[in-house]
N, C-alpha and C positions, 0 to 999 in steps of 0.2 A: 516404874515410878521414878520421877526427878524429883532431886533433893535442889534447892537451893537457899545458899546463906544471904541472908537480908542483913547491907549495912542500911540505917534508917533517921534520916534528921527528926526528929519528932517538930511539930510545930511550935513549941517552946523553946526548941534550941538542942536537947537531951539525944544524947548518941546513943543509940543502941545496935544490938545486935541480935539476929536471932534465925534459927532454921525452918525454913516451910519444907514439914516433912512429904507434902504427897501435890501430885502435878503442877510442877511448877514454871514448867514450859510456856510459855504466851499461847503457842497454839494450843493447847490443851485447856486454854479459856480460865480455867478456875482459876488460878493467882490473881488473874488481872478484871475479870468481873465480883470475884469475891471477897478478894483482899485489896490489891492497889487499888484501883477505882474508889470503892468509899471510904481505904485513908485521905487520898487527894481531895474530898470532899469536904472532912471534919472540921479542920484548922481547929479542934482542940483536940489537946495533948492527952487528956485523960479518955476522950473515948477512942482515939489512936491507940493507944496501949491497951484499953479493952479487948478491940479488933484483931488485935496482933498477939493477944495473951489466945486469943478463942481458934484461928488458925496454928501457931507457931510453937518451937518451943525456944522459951524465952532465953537469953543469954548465955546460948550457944552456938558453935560454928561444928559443920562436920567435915570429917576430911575427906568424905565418899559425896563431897556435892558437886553437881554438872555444873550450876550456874550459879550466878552473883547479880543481886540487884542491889543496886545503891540509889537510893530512893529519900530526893530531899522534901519534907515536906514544908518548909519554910519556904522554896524556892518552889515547889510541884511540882519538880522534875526527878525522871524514872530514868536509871540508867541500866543496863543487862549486860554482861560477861561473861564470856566461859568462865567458872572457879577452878586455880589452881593451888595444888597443895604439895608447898616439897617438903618431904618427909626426912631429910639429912638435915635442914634445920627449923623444920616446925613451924614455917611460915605460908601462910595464905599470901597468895598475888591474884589479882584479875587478868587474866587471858584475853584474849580476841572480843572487840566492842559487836555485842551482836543485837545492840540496841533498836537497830532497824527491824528484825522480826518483832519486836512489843510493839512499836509502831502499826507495823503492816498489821498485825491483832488488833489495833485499836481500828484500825483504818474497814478491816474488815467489817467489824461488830455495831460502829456507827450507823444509826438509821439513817438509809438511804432514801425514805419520803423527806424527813427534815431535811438530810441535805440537799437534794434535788431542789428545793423548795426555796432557801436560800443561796444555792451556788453563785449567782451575781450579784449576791450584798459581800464589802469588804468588810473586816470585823468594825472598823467606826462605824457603817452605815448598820449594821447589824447593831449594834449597841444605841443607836439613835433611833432606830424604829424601836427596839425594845424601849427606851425611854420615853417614846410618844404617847403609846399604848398606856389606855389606863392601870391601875396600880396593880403590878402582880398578874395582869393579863397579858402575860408572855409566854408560855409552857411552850411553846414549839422553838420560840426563839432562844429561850434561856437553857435547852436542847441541844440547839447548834453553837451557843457559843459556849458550852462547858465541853461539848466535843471537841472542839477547835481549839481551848483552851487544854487540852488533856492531849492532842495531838500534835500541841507546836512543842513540848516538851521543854516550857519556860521559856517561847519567844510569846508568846501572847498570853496575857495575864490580866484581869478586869475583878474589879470591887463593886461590892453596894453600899454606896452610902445614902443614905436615908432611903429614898425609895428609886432611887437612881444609878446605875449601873456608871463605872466609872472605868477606862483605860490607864492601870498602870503601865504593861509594856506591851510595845505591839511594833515586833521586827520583822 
């Protein structure tokens, strides 16, 4: 079993803290299909806290944890680190960025008909076909760009306003 300590922006702004007591390695899938994934979804603070009360336990750190995810959800970006703990003065530091394996789990678990499907649309033209399409008639698109959006790890970022998909940032 991996322990890891979750530092976490809640969507309101609200810092917490708290430990995923059981697999919490990316390859081991559960952290990041049953907990990151649909905090990155909510963008509200209280069923965040829900989510994180129902996996975690809440506002605590342990000092027998492998890893550290620092996980903004204002910004939707997921960061991973070995957790270090020296015990001479009681302080937690993050070790070696190993942010690339969450990734490579994301990259893995993505449906590969969606992306096949769109691999030569850029995310503007992907976002412009989704807003062609009659209302809400996008499930395959709206698919590939929450992938896309969950894999650039805060370089692409899209809204809906009204019934129209909108690019905040896209590097």
């Amino acid at each position: 079993m991996t322990r890891s300590n979750l530092y976490i922006t809640l969507s309101n702004g609200d810092a917490i803290t708290c430990v995923a007591d059981s697999s919490s390695a990316p390859e081991q899938g559960y952290i990041v299909e049953n907990l990151i994934i649909p905090l990155l979804s909510f963008s509200n603070a209280e069923h965040e806290l829900a989510l994180l009360k129902e996996h975690c336990t809440m506002n605590d750190q342990r000092i027998n944890a492998d890893y550290r995810y620092e996980i903004d959800l204002q910004k939707e970006t997921v960061a991973f680190y070995d957790e270090l703990y020296f015990f001479k003065i009681g302080v937690f530091r993050k070790g070696e960025n190993l942010t690339r394996r969450y990734i490579a789990y994301l990259e893995k678990i993505q449906n590969q008909i969606v992306k096949d499907m769109f691999k030569g649309y850029s995310n503007k033209a992907l976002i412009q076909r989704a807003n062609s399409l009659p209302d809400f008639k996008w499930d395959d698109e709206g698919v590939e760009l929450r992938q896309r959006s969950l894999l650039s790890n805060g370089a692409f970022i899209y809204t809906m306003r009204g019934n129209s998909l909108i690019i905040l940032k896209d590097n």
